[in-house]
C-alpha positions in Angstrom: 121.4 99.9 87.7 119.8 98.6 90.8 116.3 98.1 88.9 118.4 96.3 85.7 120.2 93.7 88.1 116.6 93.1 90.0 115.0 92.6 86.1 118.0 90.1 85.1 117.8 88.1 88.2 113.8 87.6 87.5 114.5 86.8 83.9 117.1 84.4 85.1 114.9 83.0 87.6 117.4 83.2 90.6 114.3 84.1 92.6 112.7 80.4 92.2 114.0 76.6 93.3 113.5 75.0 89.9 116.4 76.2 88.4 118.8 74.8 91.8 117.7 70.9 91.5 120.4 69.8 89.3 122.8 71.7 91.2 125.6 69.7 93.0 125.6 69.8 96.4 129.4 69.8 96.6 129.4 73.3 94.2 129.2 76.4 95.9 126.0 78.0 94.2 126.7 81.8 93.6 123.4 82.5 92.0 121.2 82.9 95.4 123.6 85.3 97.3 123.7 87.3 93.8 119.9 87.5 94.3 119.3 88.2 97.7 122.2 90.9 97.7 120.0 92.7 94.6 117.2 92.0 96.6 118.2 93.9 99.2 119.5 97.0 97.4 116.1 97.3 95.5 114.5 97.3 98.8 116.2 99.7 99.9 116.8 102.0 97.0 113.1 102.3 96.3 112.0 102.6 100.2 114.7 105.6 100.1 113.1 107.1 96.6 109.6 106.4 97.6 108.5 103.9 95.0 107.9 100.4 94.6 110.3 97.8 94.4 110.6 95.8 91.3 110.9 92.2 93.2 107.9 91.1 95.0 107.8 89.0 97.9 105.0 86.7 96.6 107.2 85.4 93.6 110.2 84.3 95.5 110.1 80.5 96.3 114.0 80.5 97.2 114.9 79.8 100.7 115.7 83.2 102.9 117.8 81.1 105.1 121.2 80.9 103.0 123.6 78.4 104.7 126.8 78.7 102.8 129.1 81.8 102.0 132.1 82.3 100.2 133.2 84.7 102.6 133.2 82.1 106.0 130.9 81.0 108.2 130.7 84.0 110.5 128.8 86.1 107.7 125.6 83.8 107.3 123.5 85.0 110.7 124.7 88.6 109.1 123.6 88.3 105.6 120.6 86.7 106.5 119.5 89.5 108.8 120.0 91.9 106.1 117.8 89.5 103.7 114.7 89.8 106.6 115.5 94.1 106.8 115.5 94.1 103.1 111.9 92.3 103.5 110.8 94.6 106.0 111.9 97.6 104.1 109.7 96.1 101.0 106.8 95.9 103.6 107.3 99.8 105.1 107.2 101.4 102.0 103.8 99.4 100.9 102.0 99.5 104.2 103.0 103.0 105.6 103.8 105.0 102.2 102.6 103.9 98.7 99.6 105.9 97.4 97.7 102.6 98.5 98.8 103.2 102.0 98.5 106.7 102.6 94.9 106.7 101.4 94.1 104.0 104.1 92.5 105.1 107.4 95.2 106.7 109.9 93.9 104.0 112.3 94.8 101.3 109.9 98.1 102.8 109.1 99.4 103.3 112.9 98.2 99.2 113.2 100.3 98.7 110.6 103.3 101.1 111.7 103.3 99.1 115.1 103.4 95.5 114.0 106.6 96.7 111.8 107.8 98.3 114.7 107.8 95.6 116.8 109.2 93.0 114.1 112.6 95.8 113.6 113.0 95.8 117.4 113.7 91.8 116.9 116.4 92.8 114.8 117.6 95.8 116.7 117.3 93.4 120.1 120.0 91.1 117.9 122.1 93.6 116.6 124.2 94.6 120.3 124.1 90.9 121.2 126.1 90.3 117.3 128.6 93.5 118.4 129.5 91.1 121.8 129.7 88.4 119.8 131.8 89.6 117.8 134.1 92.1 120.3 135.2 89.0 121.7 136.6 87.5 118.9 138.2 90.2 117.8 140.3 90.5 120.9 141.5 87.4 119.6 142.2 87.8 116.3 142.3 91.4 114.1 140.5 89.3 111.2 137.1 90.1 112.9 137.5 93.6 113.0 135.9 93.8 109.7 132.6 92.1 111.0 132.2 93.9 113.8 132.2 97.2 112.2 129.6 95.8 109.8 127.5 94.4 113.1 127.8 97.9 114.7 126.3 99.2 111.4 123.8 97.0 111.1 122.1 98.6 114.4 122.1 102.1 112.3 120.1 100.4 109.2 117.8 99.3 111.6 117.4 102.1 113.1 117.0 104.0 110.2 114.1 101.8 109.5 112.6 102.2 112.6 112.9 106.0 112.5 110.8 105.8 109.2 108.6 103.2 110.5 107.8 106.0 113.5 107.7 108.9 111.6 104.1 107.4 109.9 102.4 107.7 113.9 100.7 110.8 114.4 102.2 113.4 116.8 100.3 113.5 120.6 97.3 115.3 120.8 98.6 119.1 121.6 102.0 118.7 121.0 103.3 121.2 118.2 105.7 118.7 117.6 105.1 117.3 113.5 107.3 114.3 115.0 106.0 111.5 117.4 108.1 111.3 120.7 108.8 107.6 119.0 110.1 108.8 116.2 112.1 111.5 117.3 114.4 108.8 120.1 114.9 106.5 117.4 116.7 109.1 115.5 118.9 110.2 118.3 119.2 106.6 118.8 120.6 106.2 115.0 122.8 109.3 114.9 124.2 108.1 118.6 125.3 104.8 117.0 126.3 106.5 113.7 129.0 108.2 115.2 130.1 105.3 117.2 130.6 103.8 113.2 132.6 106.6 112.3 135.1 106.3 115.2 135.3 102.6 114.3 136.6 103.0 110.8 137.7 106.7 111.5 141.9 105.2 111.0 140.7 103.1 107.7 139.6 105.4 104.9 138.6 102.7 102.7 136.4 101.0 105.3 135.1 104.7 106.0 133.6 104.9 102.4 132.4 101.7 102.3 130.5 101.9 105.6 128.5 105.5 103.9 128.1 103.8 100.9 126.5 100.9 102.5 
């Protein structure tokens, strides 16, 4: 389904600006959120299945910035941090584990690992400093709950990433370890928050199931 949506939107040429110029400022365009939501599941979906993602990167001339949401203001720095981990995704699975990658030099590959590491930790450094954001305003009022539940699992996507990013680096010399010391504290790191998650949304079954989904 995931790989039919990404095919429509490319027929449809959501990906591009052409198709937006005779589009009214004053009308809410629903076409680039369409795309940059399937954009992000068929990151995802094919960094999780090990293959290539349909969309490619160097065909998309549509801003990655999106500036206005149906769903409120609050949701944009959100949405387009999941647009720039969706990229990054895209970018793990062809630099650390398509065929092309893993016949590279390790040398090359652990260069590689290590620039995507430090571009995630920009987006894992964001992620607690969302959480506070939005804590504070939900002290104020309930509506916010939802968002920061959805900040707090944003830290666990990233996470994840990073995990996956570290699990490419070799283990130390003499350790009988098949994990890097990296690799292994990110994970912790992800399961620590993960359960934080689940006592978040533990009273809210629907909000449970959409928080594993997600």
């Amino acid at each position: 389904m995931t790989a039919a949506a990404s095919h429509l939107c490319l027929t449809l040429g959501y990906h591009r600006t052409e198709i937006y110029k005779n589009t009214s400022n004053n009308t809410r365009e629903p076409r680039p959120i369409i795309f940059w939501l399937v954009y992000m599941l068929d990151k995802n979906v094919s960094l999780s299945l090990g293959r290539a993602s349909i969309i490619k990167d160097c065909d998309i001339t549509l801003p990655r910035d999106v500036l206005e949401l149906t769903i409120g203001p609050d949701w944009r720095p959100i949405h387009n941090n999941w647009i720039r981990l969706a990229e990054l995704q895209g970018i793990i699975y062809e630099k650390l584990y398509s065929p092309a990658a893993l016949s590279q030099p390790e040398p090359e590959r652990v260069a590689a690992a290590w620039g995507l590491a430090d571009q995630l930790k920009v987006l894992a450094a964001q992620a607690p400093v969302a959480v506070a954001r939005y804590t504070q305003l939900a002290e104020a009022d309930e509506a916010y709950d939802p968002i920061l539940m959805v900040a707090r699992s944003d830290e666990v996507s990233v996470y994840s990433s990073l995990t996956l990013v570290y699990r490419a680096l070799p283990p130390l010399p003499g350790s009988s370890s098949t994990f890097n010391p990296h690799c292994i504290d990110t994970a912790r790191e992800t399961m620590r928050v993960h359960q934080q998650c689940l006592q978040l949304v533990a009273d809210d079954e629907y909000t449970a199931s959409a928080y594993l989904h997600w």
